[in-house]
Structure formats: structure tokens, C-alpha cells
C-alpha positions as CSV (number, residue, x, y, z in Angstrom):
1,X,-31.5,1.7,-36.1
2,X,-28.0,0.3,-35.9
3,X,-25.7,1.9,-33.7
4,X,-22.0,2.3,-34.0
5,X,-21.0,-0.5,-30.8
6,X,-23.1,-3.4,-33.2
7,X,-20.2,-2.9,-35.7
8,X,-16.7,-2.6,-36.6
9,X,-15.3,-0.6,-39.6
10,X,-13.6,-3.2,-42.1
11,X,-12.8,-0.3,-44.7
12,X,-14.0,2.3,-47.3
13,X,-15.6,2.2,-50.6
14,X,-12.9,4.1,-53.5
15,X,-15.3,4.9,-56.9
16,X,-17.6,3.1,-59.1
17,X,-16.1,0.3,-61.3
18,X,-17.2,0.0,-64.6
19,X,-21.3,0.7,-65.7
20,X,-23.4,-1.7,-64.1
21,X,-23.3,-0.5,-60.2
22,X,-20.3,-2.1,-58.8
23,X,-17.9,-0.2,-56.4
24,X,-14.2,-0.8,-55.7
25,X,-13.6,-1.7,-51.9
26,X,-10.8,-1.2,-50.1
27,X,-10.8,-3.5,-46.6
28,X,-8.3,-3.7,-44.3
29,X,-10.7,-6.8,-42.8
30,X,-11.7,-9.8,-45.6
31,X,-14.1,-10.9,-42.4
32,X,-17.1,-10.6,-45.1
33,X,-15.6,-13.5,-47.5
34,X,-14.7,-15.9,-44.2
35,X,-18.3,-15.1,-42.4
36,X,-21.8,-15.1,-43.6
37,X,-22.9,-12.2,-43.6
38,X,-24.9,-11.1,-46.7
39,X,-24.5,-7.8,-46.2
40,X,-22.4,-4.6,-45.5
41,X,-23.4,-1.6,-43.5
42,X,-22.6,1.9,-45.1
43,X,-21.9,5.4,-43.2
44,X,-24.1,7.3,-45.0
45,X,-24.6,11.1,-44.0
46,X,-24.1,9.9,-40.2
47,X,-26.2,7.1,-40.5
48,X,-25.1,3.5,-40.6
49,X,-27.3,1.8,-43.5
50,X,-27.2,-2.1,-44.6
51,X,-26.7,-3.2,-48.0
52,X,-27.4,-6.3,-49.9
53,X,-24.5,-7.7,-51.4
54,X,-25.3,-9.6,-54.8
55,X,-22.1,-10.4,-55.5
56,X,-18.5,-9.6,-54.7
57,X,-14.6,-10.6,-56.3
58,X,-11.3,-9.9,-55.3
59,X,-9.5,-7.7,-57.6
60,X,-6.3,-8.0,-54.5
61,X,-5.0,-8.7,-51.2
62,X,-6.9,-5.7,-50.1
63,X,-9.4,-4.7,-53.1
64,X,-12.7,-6.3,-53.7
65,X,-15.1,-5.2,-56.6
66,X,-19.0,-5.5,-54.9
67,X,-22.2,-5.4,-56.3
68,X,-25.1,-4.2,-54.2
69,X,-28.7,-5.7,-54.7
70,X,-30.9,-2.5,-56.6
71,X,-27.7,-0.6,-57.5
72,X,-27.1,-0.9,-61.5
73,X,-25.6,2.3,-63.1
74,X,-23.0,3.8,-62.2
75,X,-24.8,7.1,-61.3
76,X,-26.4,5.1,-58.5
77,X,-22.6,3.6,-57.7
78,X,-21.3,6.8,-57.8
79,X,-23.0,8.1,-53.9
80,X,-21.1,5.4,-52.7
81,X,-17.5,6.9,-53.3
82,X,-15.5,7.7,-50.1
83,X,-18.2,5.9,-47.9
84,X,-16.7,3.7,-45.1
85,X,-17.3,0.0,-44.8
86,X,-18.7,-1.4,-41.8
87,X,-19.5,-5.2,-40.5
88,X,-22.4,-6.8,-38.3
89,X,-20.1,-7.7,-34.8
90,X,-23.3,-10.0,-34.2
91,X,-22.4,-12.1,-36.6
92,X,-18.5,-12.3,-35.6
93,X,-20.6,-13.4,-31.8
94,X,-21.7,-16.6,-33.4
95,X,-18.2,-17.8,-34.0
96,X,-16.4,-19.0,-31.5
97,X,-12.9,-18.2,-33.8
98,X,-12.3,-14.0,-33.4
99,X,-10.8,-13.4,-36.6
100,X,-10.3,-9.9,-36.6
101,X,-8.9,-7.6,-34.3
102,X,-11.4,-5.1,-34.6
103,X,-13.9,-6.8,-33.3
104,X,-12.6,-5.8,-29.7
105,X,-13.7,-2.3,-30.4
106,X,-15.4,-1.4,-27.2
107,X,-14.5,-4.0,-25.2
108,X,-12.9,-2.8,-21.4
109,X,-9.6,-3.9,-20.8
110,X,-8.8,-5.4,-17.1
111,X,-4.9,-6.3,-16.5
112,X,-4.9,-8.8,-13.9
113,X,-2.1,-7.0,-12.0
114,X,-3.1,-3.4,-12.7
115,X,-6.7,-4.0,-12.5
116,X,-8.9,-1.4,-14.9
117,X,-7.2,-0.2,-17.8
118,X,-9.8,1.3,-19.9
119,X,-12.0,1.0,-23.1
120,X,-10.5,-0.1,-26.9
121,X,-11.7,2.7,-28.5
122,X,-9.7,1.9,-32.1
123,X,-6.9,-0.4,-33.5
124,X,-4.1,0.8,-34.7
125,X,-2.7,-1.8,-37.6
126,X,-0.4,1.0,-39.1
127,X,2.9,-0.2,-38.1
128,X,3.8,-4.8,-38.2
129,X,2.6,-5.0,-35.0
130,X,-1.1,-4.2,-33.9
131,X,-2.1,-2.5,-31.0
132,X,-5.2,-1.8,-28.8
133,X,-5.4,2.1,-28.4
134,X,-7.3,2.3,-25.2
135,X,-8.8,5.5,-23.6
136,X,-9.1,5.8,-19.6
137,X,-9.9,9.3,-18.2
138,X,-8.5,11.2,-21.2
139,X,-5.3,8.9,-21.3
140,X,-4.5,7.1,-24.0
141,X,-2.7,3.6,-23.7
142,X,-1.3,1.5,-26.9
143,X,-1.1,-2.1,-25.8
144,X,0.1,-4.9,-28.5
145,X,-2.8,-7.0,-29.6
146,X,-1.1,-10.3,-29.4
147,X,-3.3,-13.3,-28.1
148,X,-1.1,-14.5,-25.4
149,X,-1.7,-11.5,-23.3
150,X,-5.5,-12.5,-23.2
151,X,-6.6,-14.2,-20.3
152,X,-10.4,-14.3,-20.4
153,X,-12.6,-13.2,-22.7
154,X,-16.6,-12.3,-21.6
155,X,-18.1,-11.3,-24.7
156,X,-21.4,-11.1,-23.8
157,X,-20.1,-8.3,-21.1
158,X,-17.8,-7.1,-23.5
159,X,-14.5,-7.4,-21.2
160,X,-10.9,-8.8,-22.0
161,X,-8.9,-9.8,-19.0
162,X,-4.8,-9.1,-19.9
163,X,-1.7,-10.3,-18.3
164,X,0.5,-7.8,-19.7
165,X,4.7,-7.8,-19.2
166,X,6.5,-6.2,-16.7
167,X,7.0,-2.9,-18.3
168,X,4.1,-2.0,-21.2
169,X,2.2,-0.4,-18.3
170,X,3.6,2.3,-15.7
171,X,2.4,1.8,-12.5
């Protein structure tokens, strides 16, 4: 069974394109077209299910129409609508490149002058710059995702050591 820490959501399927069983994909992560990975892992009813891609194209910056293997009517496209998009984060561990901020979903945060700061439980890449929302205790931080604030990085323990700025954390 795969469980929700072995991935990280890359977006969410819209509707059924055309009659032969592909779906338009909305991604906010193209991490499927730059690593292999021949498949995509579905929310469906609760549970996180893997399907087959056959083939895939771009239709935009952020749309891609995709063909799973064994889906071929529309009918059979059609469950698919409003289902969210998920990608294997063991795959993303065999490259030494992190191409996506998501994949630190999960990871505890250490700030090397504030010590423990808590877990990334989401990332927030609503506004131009991205941020880390990590939870501590019931407390919510937003740090900036920006690479020069990571010191370390322990992926196998999933743990990020920061140095963060004089004034992005109360003391």
C-alpha cells in the first residue's frame, strides 16, 4: 500500500479529453516529463492508486493531456475527473538534483541558530515567492523556500538544516 509520506501531490486531473480515455492534467510540478517515472499515483476514494502512463503531451505551461494504460473510453476517463495527481518521492531520491519544492513535504526543519523548527507539512507557491509552511506544536511558520538558506540536507532521515536571516524567525 502506498502511503501519503512516499509522495508528493504534483496536481489534479480536470475531465476526459476527447473519446479514447485521455484526461486533461493540470500540474503545478512537470517533475513526470524531467524524471522516469512511468507512472502516476491517483487519490482515489482515500486511496493512493498507481497508474500506467501510455503516453502523455503538453497541451501548456501547466496542462498535459495523459493516457493511462487499460483506460480507452471516455466513460472509463470520466472517474478520473477532480482526482489529484500524485508522484513517487523515491524516484526524486535517485537524483541527486531536487527539482521540485515539494519534495521536502515531510522533511523537519532545524535552523542552526534556533535549533528545531518543525515539520513541512505543505508548500505554499501561491504568491512569486515559495514558502515552506511548517507546523510545530499547533504553530504554523512560513519560511521562504530559497536554496541559500539550506545548509544540509539528510534525505535519508528526512531533515533540512537552515540558516535563516536575522528576523524571519521570532525568538
Amino acid at each position: 500500500m502506498i502511503k501519503k509520506e512516499e509522495v508528493f501531490k504534483i496536481g489534479v486531473i480536470n475531465k476526459p479529453h476527447g473519446v479514447k480515455g485521455e484526461v486533461s492534467f493540470t500540474f503545478t510540478d512537470d517533475i513526470f516529463d524531467r524524471v522516469d517515472g512511468d507512472y502516476l499515483i491517483l487519490l482515489m476514494d482515500g486511496i493512493l492508486v498507481p497508474f500506467f502512463m501510455e503516453e502523455y503531451r503538453f497541451r501548456s505551461d501547466n496542462v498535459a493531456l495523459v493516457k493511462f494504460e487499460d483506460i480507452d473510453t471516455a466513460e472509463q476517463a470520466r472517474r478520473f475527473t477532480n482526482v489529484e495527481v500524485y508522484f513517487p518521492k523515491k524516484y526524486m531520491d535517485e537524483h541527486e538534483d531536487v527539482t521540485s519544492w515539494n519534495f521536502f513535504i515531510g522533511f523537519r526543519v532545524e535552523d542552526i541558530h534556533h535549533g528545531y523548527l518543525g515539520e513541512i507539512t505543505h508548500v505554499d507557491d501561491t504568491t512569486i515567492n515559495v514558502l515552506f509552511v511548517i507546523e510545530k506544536d499547533g504553530e504554523e511558520l512560513l519560511l521562504p523556500a530559497h536554496e541559500e538558506f539550506i545548509v544540509d540536507l539528510d534525505r535519508e532521515r528526512r531533515m533540512m538544516k537552515v540558516d535563516v536571516p536575522d528576523g524571519l524567525i521570532e525568538s
